[in-house]
C-alpha positions as a LaTeX table, in Angstrom:
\begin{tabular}{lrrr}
\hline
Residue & $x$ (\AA) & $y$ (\AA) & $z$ (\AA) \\
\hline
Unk1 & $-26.19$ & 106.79 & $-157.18$ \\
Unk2 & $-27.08$ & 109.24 & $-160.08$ \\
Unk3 & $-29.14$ & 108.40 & $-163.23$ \\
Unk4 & $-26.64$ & 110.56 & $-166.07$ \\
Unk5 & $-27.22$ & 112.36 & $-169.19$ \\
Unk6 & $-24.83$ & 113.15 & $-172.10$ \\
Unk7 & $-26.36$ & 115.02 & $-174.58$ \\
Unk8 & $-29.96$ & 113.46 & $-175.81$ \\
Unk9 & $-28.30$ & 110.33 & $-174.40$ \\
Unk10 & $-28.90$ & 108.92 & $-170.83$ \\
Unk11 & $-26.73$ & 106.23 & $-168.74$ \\
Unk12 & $-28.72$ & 104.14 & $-166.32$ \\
Unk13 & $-26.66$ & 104.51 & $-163.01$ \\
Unk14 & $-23.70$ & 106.88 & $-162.24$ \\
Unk15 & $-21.95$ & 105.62 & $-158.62$ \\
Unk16 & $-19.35$ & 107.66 & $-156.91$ \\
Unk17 & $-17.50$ & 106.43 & $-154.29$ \\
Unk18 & $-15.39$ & 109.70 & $-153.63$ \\
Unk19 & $-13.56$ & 110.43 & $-156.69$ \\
Unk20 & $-13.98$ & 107.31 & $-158.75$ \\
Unk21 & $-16.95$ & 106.71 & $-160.72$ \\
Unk22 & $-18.31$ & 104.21 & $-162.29$ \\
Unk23 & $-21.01$ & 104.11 & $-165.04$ \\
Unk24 & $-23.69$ & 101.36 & $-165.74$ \\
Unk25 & $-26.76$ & 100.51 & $-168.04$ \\
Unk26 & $-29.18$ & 98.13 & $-167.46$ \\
Unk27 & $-30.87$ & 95.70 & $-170.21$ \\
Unk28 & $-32.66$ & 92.54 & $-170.18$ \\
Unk29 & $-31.21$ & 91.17 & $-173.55$ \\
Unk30 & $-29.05$ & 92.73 & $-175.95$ \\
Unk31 & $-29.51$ & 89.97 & $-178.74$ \\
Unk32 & $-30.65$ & 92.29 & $-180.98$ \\
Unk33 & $-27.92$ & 94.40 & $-182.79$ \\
Unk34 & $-30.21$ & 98.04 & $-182.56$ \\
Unk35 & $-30.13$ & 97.19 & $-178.07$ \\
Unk36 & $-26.71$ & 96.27 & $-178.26$ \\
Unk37 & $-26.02$ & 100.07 & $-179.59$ \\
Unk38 & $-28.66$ & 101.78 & $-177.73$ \\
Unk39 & $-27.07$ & 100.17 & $-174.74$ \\
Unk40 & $-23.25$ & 100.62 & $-175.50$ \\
Unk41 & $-23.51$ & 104.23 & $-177.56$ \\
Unk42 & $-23.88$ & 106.66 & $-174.01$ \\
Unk43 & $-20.63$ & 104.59 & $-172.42$ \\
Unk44 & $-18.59$ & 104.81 & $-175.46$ \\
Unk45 & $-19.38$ & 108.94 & $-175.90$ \\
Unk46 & $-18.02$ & 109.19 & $-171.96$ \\
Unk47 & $-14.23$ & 110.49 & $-172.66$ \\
Unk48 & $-12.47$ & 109.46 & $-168.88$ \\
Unk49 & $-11.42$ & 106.15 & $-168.42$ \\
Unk50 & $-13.85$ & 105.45 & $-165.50$ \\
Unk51 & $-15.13$ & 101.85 & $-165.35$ \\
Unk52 & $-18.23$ & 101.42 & $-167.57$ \\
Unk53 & $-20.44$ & 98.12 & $-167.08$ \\
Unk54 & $-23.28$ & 96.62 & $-169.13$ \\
Unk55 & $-25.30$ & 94.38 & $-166.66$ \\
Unk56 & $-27.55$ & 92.02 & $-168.52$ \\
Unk57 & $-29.49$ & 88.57 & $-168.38$ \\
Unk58 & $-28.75$ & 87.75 & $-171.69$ \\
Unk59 & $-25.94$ & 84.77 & $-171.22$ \\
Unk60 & $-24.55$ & 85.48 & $-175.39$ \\
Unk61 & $-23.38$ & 88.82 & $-174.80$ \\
Unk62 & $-20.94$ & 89.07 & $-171.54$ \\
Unk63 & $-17.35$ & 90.47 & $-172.68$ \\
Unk64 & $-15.53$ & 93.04 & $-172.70$ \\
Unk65 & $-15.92$ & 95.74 & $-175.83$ \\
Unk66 & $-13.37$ & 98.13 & $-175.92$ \\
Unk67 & $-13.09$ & 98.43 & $-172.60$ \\
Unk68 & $-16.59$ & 98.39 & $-171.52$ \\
Unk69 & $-17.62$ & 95.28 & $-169.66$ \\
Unk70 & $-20.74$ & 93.50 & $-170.63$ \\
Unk71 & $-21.44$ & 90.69 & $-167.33$ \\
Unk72 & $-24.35$ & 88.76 & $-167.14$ \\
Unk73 & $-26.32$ & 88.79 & $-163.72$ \\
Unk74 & $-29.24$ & 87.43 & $-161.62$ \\
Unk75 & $-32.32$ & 89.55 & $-160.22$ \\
Unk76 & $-32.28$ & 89.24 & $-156.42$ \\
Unk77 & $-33.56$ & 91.04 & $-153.67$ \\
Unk78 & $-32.61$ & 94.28 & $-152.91$ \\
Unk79 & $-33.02$ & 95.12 & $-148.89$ \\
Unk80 & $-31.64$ & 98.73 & $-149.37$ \\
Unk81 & $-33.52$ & 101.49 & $-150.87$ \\
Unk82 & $-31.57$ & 104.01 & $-153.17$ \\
Unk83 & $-32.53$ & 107.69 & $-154.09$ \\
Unk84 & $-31.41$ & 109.13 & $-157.23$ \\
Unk85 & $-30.43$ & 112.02 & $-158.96$ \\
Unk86 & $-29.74$ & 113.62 & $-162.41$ \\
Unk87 & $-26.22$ & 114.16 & $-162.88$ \\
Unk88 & $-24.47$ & 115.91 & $-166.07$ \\
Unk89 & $-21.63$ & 114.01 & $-167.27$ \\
\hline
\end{tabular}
C-alpha cells in the first residue's frame, strides 16, 4: 500500500497486487461540490485504466463517474497494521 503523488496532487492509497493497481481516496462526505473535485481531480489526471475508487460515508454520492467508482462504506475495525510509502505515479 503506497500513499501517491501526481504533480502538487496526492491520491490517498495506491495497492499493487503484482502488476495491477488500484488507486483510492478517502473522504467523509463529498456533498459539497469544491470535495467532490478535490476528491475526484488526482484519479481523473491518472492516464492507465487501472481501477480508481472513491470510498465515502456520504450515502448521496455512490456511482460511477466516468469510470471512477464512488461506493459508500462503514468504519470497522482494522486487525492488520499497514506501512506505507510514497510512490510517483
Amino acid at each position: 500500500m503506497n500513499i501517491g503523488k501526481l504533480g502538487s496532487l496526492e491520491v490517498d492509497f495506491v495497492a499493487q497486487k503484482q502488476d495491477i493497481l488500484t488507486y483510492c481516496q478517502v473522504t467523509a462526505d463529498m456533498t459539497a461540490e469544491t470535495t467532490f473535485q478535490r476528491e475526484m481531480k488526482p484519479l481523473q489526471n491518472i492516464r492507465n485504466n487501472y481501477q480508481k475508487i472513491v470510498l465515502t460515508l456520504d450515502q448521496f454520492s455512490s456511482g460511477n463517474y466516468n469510470g471512477i467508482e464512488v461506493l459508500m462504506f462503514w468504519i470497522g475495525s482494522y486487525k492488520d497494521c499497514i506501512s506505507f510509502s510514497v510512490l510517483e505515479i
